[in-house]
C-alpha positions as a printed Julia matrix, in Angstrom:
144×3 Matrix{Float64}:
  52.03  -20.36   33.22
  55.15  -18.24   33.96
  55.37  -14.86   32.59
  51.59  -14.7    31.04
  49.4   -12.07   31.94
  45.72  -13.94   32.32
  43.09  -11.42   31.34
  40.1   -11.62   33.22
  37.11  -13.06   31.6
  34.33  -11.23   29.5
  31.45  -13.29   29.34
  28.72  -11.11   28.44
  24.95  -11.81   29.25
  23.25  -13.54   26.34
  21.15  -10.36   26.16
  24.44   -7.57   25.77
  25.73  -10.21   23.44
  22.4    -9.99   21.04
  21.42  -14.29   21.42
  18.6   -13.25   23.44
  15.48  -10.71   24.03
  14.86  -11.55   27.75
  16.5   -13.15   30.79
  14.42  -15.76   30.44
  14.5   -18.39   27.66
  10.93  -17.56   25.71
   9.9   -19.1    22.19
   9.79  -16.89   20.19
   8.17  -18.96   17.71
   4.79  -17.52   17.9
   3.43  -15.33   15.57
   3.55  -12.68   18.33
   7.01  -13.75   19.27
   7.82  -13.4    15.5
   6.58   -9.94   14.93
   8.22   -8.68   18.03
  11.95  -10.25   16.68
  11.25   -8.85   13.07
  10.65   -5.42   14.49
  13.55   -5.39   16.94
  15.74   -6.51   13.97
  14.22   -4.14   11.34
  14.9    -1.12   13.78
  18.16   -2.21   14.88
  19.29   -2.54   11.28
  17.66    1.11   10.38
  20.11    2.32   13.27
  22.77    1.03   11.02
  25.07   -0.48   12.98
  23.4    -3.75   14.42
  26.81   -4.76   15.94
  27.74   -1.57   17.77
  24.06   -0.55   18.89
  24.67    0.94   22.58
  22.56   -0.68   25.76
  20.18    2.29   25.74
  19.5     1.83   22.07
  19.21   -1.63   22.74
  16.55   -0.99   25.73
  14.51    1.75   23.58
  14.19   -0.47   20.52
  12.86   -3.03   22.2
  10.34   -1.01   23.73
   9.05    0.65   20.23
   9.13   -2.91   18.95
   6.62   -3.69   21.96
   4.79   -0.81   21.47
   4.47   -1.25   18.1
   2.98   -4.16   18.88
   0.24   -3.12   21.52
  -0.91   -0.48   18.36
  -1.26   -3.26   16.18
  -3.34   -5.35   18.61
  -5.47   -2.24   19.33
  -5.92   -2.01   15.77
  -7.06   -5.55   14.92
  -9.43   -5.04   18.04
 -10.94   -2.29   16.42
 -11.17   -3.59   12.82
 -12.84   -7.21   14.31
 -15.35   -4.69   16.43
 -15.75   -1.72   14.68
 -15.75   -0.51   18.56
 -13.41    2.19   20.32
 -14.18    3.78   23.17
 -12.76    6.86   24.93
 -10.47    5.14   27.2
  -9.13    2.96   24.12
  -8.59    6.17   21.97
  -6.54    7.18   25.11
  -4.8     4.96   25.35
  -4.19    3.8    21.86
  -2.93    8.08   21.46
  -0.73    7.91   24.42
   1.39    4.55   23.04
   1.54    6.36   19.27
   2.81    9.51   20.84
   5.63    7.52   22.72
   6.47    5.65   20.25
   7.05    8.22   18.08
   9.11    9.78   20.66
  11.45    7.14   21.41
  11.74    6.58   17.47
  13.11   10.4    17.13
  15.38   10.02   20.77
  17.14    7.24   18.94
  16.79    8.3    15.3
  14.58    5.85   13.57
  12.31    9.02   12.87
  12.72   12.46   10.99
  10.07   15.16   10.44
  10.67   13.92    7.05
  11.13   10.51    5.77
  14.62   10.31    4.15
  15.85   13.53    5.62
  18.23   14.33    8.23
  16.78   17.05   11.01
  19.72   19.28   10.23
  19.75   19.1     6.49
  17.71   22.3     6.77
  20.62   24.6     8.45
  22.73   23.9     5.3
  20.41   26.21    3.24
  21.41   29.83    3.23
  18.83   32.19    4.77
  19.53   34.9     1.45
  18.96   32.09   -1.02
  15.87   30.95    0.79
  14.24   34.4     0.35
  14.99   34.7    -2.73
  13.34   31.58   -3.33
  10.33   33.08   -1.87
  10.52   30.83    1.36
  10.81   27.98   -0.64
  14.04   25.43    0.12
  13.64   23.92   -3.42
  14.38   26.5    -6.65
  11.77   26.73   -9.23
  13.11   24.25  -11.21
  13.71   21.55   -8.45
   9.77   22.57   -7.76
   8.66   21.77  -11.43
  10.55   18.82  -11.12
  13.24   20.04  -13.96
């Protein structure tokens, strides 16, 4: 048409776009399947902002979802069998300890549940010793 600008296309993979988990078309139907979507939708809603979640949070929820699923296997192993050997321990260590490190990178974890990492540099380092090292007063500590 004469004096229209055509923009060039955007189509997105179905994967940027949030229709899919994988390149390939799986069914996720299984119970496995199931508890892998549930936990890549609970921690992409805890991020808060399911619709503007960036590709790397993308990638590194997915892999704590995954994760998260290996512990659990390792777990029902162990509670079936009663049986963990060294190697298992290992291993079953190494997968917590990444998790838990890819949770922080992205911000699904906090030292403490419910509170931000840098709600502690808000607290004045003259009201804190008087206090007595304590953040809370003595009434917030009696629960007053």
């Amino acid at each position: 048409m004469h004096g229209t600008i055509k923009k060039p296309s955007k189509t997105r993979s179905a994967i940027t776009n949030g229709t899919r988990l994988f390149s390939e078309r799986l069914d996720l139907r299984t119970p496995r399947g199931k508890r892998f979507r549930d936990l890549v939708d609970a921690y992409t809603e805890a991020l808060g902002r399911p619709s503007q979640i960036t590709e790397t949070e993308r990638a590194f929820v997915r892999r704590v979802a995954f994760m998260q699923c290996q512990l659990e296997d390792m777990e029902l192993d162990y509670m079936k069998t009663g049986v963990c050997g060294h190697e298992e321990r290992l291993e079953y260590q190494r997968l917590a300890n990444s998790q838990s490190r890819l949770m922080k990178k992205i911000g699904l974890l906090s030292a403490t549940p419910g509170k931000r990492d840098d709600e502690d540099d808000d607290i004045d380092p003259l009201e804190y010793a008087r206090r007595g090292g304590s953040r809370l007063s003595h009434r917030e500590r009696m629960g007053d």
